[in-house]
N, C-alpha and C positions, 0 to 999 in steps of 0.2 A: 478128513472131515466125515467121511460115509462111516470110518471106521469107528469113532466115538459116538454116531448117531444112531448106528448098530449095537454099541454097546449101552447107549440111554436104552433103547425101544429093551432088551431081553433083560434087562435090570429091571423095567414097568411089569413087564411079561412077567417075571418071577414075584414082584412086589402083589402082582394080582391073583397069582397061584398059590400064592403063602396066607394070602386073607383066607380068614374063618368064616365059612359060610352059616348063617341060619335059616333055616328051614322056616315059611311061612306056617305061624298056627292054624290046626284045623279048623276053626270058624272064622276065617279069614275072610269068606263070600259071605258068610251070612253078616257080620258085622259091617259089612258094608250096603249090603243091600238094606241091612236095618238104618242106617245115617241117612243112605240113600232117601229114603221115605220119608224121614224127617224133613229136609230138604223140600223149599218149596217150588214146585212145579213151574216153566213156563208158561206165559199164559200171552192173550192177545192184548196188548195194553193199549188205548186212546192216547191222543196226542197228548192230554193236560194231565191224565196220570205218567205219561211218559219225561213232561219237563217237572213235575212233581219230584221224582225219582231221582231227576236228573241232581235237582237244588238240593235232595235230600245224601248225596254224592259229596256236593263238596260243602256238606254243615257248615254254612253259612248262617248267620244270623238276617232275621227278616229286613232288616231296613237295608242289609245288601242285596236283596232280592227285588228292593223297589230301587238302586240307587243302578244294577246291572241292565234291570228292564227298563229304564228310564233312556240312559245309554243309547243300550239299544233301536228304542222306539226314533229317540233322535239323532239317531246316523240312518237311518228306513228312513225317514221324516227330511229331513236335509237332502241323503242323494236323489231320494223322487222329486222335489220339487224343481223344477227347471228355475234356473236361475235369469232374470231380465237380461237382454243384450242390448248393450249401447254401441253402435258406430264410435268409432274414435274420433271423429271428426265434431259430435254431441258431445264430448266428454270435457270439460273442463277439470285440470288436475287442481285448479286454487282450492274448491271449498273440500277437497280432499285433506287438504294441510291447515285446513282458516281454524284448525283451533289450535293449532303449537303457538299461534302467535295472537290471542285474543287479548292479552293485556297489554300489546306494545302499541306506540304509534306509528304510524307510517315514519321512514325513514327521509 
């Protein structure tokens, strides 16, 4: 086994000694430095440019923007609000069910 994985690795070896090298052009730094500049700078961005940015990410059409923050708003909205606690002893399970059976008579 070492001996076939010896002979892959000096087959690579030779495979990467046989490639044709090219020489980086000399204005190699400068065309870079020039894109470089083009290239717009970081900057400090506020929260509402920053969820701006964000929408503008994943080009979304606007009424998924209100359909996402909507969502959102009411999943924040539901898990803050505390929910009532009833004793179980309070709790009758009838008007839980009294509408599967609104059109029948009593049996």
């Amino acid at each position: 086994m070492n001996n076939t994985q010896d002979q892959k690795e000096q087959k690579l070896e030779a495979m990467l000694q046989s490639r044709r090298f090219e020489p980086a052009s000399p204005d190699l730094a400068e065309r870079i430095v020039r894109k470089a500049q083009l290239l717009p700078q970081h900057q400090i961005v506020s929260l509402s440019g920053w969820v701006k940015e964000l929408f503008t990410d994943f080009h979304l059409p606007r009424p998924a923007y209100v359909l996402v923050g909507a969502l959102i708003v009411g999943f924040l909205v539901g898990f803050t609000i505390p929910q009532p606690t009833t004793s179980t002893d309070d709790a009758d399970p009838s008007p839980v069910q009294s509408f599967l059976y609104g059109d029948e008579d009593m049996l």
